[in-house]
C-alpha positions in Angstrom: 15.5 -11.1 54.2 17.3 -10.4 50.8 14.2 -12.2 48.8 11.8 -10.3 50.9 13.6 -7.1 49.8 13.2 -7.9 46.2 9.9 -9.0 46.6 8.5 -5.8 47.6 11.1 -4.1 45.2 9.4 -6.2 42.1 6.2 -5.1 43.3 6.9 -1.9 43.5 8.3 -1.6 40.1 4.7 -3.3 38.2 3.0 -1.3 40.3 4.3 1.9 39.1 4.3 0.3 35.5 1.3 -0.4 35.6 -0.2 3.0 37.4 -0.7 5.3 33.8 -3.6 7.1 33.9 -4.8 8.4 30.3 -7.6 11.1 30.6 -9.7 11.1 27.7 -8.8 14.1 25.3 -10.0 13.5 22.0 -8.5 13.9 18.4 -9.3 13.7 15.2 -7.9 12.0 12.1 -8.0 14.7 9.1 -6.2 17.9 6.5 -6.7 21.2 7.9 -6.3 23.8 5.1 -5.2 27.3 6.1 -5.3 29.9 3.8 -3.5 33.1 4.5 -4.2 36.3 3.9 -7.5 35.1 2.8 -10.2 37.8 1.8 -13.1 38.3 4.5 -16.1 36.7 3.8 -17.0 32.8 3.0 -14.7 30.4 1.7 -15.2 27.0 -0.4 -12.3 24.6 -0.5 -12.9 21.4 -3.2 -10.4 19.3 -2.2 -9.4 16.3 -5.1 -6.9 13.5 -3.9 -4.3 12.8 -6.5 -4.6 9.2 -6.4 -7.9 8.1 -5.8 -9.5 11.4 -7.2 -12.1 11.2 -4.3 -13.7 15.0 -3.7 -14.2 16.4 -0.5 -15.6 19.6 0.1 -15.2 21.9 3.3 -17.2 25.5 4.3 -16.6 28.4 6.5 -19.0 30.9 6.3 -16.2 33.6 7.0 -17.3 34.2 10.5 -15.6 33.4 14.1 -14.4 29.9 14.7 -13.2 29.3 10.8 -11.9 32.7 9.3 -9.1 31.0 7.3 -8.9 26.9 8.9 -10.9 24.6 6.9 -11.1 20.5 8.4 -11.3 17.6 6.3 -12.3 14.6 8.8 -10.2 11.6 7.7 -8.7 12.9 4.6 -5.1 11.8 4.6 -4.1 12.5 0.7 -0.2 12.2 0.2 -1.0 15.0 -2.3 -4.4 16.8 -3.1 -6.0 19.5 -6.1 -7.6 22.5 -4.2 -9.6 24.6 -5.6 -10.6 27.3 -3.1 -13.4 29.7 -4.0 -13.9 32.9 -1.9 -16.3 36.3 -2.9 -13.0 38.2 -4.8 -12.4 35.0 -6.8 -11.3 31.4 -7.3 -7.3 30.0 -7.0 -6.9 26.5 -7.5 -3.0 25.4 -6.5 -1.4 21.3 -5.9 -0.5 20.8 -2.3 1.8 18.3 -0.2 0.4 18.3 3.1 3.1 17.8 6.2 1.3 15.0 8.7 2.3 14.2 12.2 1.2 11.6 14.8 -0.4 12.3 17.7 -1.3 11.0 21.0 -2.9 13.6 23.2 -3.1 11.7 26.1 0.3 10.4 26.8 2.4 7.5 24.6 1.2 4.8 26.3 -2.5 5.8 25.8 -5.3 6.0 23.1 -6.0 7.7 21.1 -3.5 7.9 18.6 -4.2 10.8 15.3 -2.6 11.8 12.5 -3.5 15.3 11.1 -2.0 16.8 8.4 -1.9 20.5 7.2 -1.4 22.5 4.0 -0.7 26.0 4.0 -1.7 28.0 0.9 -1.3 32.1 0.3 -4.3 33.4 -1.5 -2.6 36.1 -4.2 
C-alpha cells in the first residue's frame, strides 16, 4: 500500500511540475530614452554607442503615443552619445543607461528581455 501511496504522490508532484502555462505576452530587447520636461513639438534623438560608435536614430513627431519616450529596438550600449534635437534647440549629454531582465510571462517561460532606460532633463 505504502508504494502505491508514493506512486500516486510522485505523480502528482511531475504533474504539477510540469503543468506551467506561459501565455504569450511579448517584449522587446532595446533603450528607451525619456526626456523630461521636453518642449512640445517633434523630437530627434542620434544615439552614438561609446564603443562601437554605431548611430541609431529614433523620431517622435511630438504627438500622442511618444510625447517624451523614444525606443531603440536592440540597442543595449553600456554607455551611449545623444544628441537630441527638438524645435527650441539641440542638447547633446553622455548617458549610462540602467537595464533589467525581463520575463513577462512567468520565470519558467519565454520570452526573456532586457530593456534598458536613460533619463535625460532637457534645460
Amino acid at each position: 500500500m505504502r508504494s502505491i501511496l508514493a506512486l500516486v504522490v510522485a505523480l502528482a508532484v511531475v504533474a504539477c511540475e510540469s503543468s506551467t502555462v506561459c501565455t504569450l505576452i511579448g517584449c522587446l530587447n532595446g533603450l528607451t530614452v525619456e526626456i523630461q520636461n521636453a518642449p512640445a513639438g517633434p523630437i530627434t534623438v542620434q544615439a552614438i554607442e561609446g564603443a562601437s560608435g554605431s548611430v541609431h536614430t529614433a523620431t517622435c513627431p511630438g504627438t500622442s503615443g511618444c510625447t517624451n519616450k523614444l525606443f531603440f529596438p536592440e540597442f543595449l550600449p553600456s554607455q551611449a552619445r545623444l544628441t537630441i534635437t527638438t524645435t527650441v534647440g539641440t542638447r547633446e549629454q553622455v548617458v549610462t543607461p540602467t537595464y533589467e531582465t525581463r520575463q513577462p510571462n512567468g520565470p519558467k517561460c519565454e520570452p526573456t528581455c532586457r530593456g534598458g532606460t536613460a533619463r535625460v532633463v532637457w534645460q
